[in-house]
C-alpha positions as CSV (number, residue, x, y, z in Angstrom):
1,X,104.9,127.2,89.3
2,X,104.9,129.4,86.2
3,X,106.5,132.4,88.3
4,X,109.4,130.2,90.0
5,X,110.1,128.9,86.6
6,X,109.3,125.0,87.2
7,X,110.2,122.6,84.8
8,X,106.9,122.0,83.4
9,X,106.7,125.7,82.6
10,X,109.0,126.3,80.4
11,X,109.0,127.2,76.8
12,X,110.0,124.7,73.8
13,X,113.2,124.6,73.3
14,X,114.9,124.6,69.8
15,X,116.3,121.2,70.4
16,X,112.3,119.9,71.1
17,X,111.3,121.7,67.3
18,X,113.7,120.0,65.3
19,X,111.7,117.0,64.9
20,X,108.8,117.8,67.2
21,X,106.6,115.2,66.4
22,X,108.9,112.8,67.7
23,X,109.6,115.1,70.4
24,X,106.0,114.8,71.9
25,X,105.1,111.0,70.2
26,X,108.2,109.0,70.1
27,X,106.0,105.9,70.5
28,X,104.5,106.7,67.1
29,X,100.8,106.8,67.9
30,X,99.6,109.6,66.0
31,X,100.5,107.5,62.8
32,X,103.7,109.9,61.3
33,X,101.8,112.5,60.3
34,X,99.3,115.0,61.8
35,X,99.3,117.3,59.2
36,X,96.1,119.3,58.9
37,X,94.5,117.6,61.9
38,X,92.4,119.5,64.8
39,X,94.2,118.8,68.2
40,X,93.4,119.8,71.5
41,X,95.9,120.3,73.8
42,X,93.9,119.7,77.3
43,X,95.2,121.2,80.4
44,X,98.4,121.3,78.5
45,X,99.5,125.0,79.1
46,X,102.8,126.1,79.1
47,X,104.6,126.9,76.4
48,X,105.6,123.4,74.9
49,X,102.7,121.4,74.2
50,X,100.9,123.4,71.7
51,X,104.4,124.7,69.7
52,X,105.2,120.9,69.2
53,X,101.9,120.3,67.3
54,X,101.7,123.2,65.8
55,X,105.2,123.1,64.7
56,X,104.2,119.0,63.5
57,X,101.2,120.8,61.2
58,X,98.1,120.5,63.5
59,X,95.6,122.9,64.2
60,X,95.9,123.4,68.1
61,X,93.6,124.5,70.5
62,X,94.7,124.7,74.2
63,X,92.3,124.8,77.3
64,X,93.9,125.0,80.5
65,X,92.9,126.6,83.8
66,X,96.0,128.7,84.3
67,X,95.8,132.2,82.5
68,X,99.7,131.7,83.2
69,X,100.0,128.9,81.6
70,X,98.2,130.1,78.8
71,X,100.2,133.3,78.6
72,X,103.7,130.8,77.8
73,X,102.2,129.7,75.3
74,X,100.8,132.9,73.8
75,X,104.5,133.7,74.0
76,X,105.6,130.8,72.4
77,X,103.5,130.9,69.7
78,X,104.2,134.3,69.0
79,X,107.9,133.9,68.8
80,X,107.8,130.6,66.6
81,X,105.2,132.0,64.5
82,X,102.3,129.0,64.7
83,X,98.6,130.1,65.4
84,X,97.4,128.4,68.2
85,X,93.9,129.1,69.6
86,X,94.0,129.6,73.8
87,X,91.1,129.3,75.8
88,X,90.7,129.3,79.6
89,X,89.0,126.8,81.3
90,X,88.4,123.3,83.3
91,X,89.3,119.9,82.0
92,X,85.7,118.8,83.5
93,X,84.0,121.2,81.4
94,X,84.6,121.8,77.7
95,X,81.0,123.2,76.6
96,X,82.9,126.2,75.3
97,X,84.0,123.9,72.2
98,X,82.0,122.0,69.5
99,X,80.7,118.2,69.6
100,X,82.9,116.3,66.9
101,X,84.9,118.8,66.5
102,X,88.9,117.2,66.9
103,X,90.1,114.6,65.6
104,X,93.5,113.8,68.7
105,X,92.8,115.0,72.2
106,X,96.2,115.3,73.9
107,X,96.4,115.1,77.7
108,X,99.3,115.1,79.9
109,X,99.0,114.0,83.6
110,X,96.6,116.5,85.3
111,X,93.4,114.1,85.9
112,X,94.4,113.4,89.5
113,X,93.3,117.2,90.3
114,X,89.9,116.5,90.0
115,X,87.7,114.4,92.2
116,X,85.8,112.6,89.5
117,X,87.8,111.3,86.1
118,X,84.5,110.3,84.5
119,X,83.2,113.9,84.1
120,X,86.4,114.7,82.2
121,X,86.1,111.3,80.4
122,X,82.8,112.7,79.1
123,X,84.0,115.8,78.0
124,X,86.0,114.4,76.1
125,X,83.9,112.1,74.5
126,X,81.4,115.0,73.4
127,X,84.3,117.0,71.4
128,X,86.1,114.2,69.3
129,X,85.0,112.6,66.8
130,X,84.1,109.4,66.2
131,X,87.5,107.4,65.3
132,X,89.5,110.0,67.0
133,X,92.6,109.5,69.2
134,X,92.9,110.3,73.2
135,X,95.8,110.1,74.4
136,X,96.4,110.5,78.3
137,X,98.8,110.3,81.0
138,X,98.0,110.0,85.0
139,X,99.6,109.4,87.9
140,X,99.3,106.3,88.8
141,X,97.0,105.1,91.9
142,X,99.7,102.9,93.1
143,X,102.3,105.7,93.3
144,X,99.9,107.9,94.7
145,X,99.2,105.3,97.8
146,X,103.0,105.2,98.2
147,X,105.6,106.9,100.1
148,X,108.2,109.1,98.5
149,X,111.2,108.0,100.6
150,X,111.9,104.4,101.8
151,X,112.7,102.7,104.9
152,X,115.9,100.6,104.8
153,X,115.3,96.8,105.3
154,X,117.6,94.6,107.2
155,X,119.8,93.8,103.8
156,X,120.0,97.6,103.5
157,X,117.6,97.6,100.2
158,X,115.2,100.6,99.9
159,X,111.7,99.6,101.0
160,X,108.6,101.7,100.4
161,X,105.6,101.5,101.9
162,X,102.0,101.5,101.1
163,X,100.7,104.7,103.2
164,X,97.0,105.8,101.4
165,X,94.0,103.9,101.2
166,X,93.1,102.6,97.8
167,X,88.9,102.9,98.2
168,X,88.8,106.3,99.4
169,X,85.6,108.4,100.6
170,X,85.0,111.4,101.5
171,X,82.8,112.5,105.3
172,X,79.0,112.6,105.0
173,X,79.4,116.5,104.7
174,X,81.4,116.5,101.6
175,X,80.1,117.0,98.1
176,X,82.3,114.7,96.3
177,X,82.6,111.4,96.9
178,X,86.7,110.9,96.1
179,X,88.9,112.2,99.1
180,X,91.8,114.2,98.6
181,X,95.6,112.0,99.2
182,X,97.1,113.7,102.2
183,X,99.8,115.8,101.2
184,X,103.6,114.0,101.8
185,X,106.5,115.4,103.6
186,X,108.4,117.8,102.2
187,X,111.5,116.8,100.2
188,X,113.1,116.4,97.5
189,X,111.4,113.4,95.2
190,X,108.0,114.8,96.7
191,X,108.4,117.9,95.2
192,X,108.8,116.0,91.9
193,X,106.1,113.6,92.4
194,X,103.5,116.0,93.7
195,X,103.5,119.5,93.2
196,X,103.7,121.3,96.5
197,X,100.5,122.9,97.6
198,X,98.3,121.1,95.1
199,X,95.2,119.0,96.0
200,X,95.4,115.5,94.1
201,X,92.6,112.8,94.1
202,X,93.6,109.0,93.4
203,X,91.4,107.3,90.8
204,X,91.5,103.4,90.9
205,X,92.3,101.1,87.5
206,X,88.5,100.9,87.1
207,X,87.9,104.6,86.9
208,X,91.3,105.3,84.5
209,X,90.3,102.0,82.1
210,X,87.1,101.4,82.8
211,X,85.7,104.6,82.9
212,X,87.1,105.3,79.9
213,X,85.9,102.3,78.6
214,X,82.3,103.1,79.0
215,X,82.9,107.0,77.7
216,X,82.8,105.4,74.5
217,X,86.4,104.9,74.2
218,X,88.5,101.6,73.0
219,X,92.1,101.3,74.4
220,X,94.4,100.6,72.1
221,X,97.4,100.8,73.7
222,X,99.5,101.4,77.2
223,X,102.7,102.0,78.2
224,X,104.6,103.3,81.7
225,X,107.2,105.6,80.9
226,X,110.7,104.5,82.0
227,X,112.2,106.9,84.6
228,X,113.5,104.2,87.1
229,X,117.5,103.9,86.3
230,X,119.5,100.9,87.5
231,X,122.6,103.0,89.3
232,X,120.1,105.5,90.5
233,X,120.9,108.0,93.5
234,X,119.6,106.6,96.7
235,X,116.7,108.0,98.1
236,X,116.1,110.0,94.3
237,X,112.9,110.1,92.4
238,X,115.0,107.4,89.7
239,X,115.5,105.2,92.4
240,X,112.0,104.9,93.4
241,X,110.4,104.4,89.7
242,X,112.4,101.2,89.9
243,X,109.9,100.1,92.3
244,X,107.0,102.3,91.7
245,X,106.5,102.9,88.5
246,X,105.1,107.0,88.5
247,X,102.7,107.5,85.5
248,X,100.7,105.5,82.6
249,X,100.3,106.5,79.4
250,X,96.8,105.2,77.6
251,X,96.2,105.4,74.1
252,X,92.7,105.3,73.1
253,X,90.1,105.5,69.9
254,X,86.7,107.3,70.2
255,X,84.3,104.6,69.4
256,X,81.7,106.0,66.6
257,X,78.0,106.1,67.9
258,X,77.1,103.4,66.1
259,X,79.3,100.9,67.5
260,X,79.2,102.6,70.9
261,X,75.3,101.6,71.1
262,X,75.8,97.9,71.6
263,X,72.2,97.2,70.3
264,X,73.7,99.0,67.1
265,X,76.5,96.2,66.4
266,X,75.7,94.3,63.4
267,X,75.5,90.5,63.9
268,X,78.7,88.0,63.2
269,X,78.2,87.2,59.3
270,X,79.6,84.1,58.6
271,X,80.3,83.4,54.5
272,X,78.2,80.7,52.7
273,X,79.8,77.6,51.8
């Protein structure tokens, strides 16, 4: 993707720096200021990701699996002047960094390439610190179950169907438990949707919230970002996020141990009359 110049490999743009912390949090979740803060950038190679905080005051570490991904944003940082520490590795294993150690974990959509979001959920949870901020995108299960180009009903409306099944399992001979979504056809809204050649794993509402739930994590907040548009192109990718929405966005806080131990949680105190 990096050497055919994708979209989601390209560098940030001067547009983007100009007020990059609303470039990359427009929702305000990160409070106004992140000055001075330690972020992780997770399996957010690139080129774009790790500028935009950096250019917002953080301290930015990125891990992502892709030495090319990496290397954009070795370039990026290099021509914009930010240090950014790089590291190469898995999203389901992060024992090359410190417990504690960051106080916002940012993490675009890449959990459906694993087969289990819980290991990365814990991975998380072992390098942020207690009151810390996840935030996360995915691709949504539903979307994932659903085709990319629709049928025409009898009113001549776009209809799309439900082709994967939602409890998935793998054969007896399989390590993992998750089974990978067959690929889709080739075309056009695919190609946006799933990136050709990649092996993607749905994980159901219980594994995205609840699993991140009981990582030790409280959800603060969600949102599905908007790319459906009313006078959309039929048969485009706009056209079908007005029925299917793509991705969710979850905002969550790293509960402290104390208050992640439910034996630890103090009693109710009610006031004396």
């Amino acid at each position: 993707m990096t050497a055919a110049g994708s979209p989601l490999c390209q560098i940030v743009s001067d547009e983007e720096l100009a007020n990059p912390l609303q470039t990359v949090d427009a929702a305000g979740w990160l409070g106004g200021n992140i000055s001075g803060q330690k972020v992780l950038c997770l399996a957010a190679g690139g080129g774009r990701q790790s500028c935009l905080y950096a250019a917002a005051g953080a301290r930015v570490t990125v891990v992502d699996l892709s030495p090319a991904m990496l290397e954009q944003d070795r370039i990026a940082a290099r021509q914009r002047g930010h240090q950014v520490e790089l590291i190469e590795g898995s999203m389901d294993d992060l024992s090359m960094l410190p417990a504690g150690h960051f106080d916002i974990v940012i993490h675009p959509v890449s959990t459906c390439y694993v087969p289990s979001i819980t290991a990365v959920y814990a991975q998380v949870a072992r390098v942020i610190r207690g009151g810390g901020v996840y935030i996360s995108q995915h691709k949504s299960p539903f979307s994932l179950q659903t085709s990319t180009q629709p049928r025409t009903a009898v009113d001549g409306s776009p209809r799309y169907t439900v082709e994967h099944a939602y409890y998935r399992k793998g054969s007896s001979s399989q390590a993992v438990p998750n089974a990978p979504v067959p690929p889709p056809p080739t075309n056009p809204v695919a190609a946006r949707l799933r990136e050709p050649g990649a092996v993607e794993f749905l994980h159901r509402w219980e594994e995205l919230i609840g699993g991140m739930c009981r990582s030790g994590f409280v959800i603060e907040d969600l949102s599905e970002p908007l790319h459906a548009k009313r006078d959309a192109e039929p048969n485009s990718f706009a056209e079908r996020a007005r029925f299917v929405p793509p991705y969710v966005r979850i905002k969550a806080r790293r509960r402290s141990e104390q208050v992640a131990d439910s034996s630890a949680v103090p009693a109710l105190w009610i006031p004396e009359n």
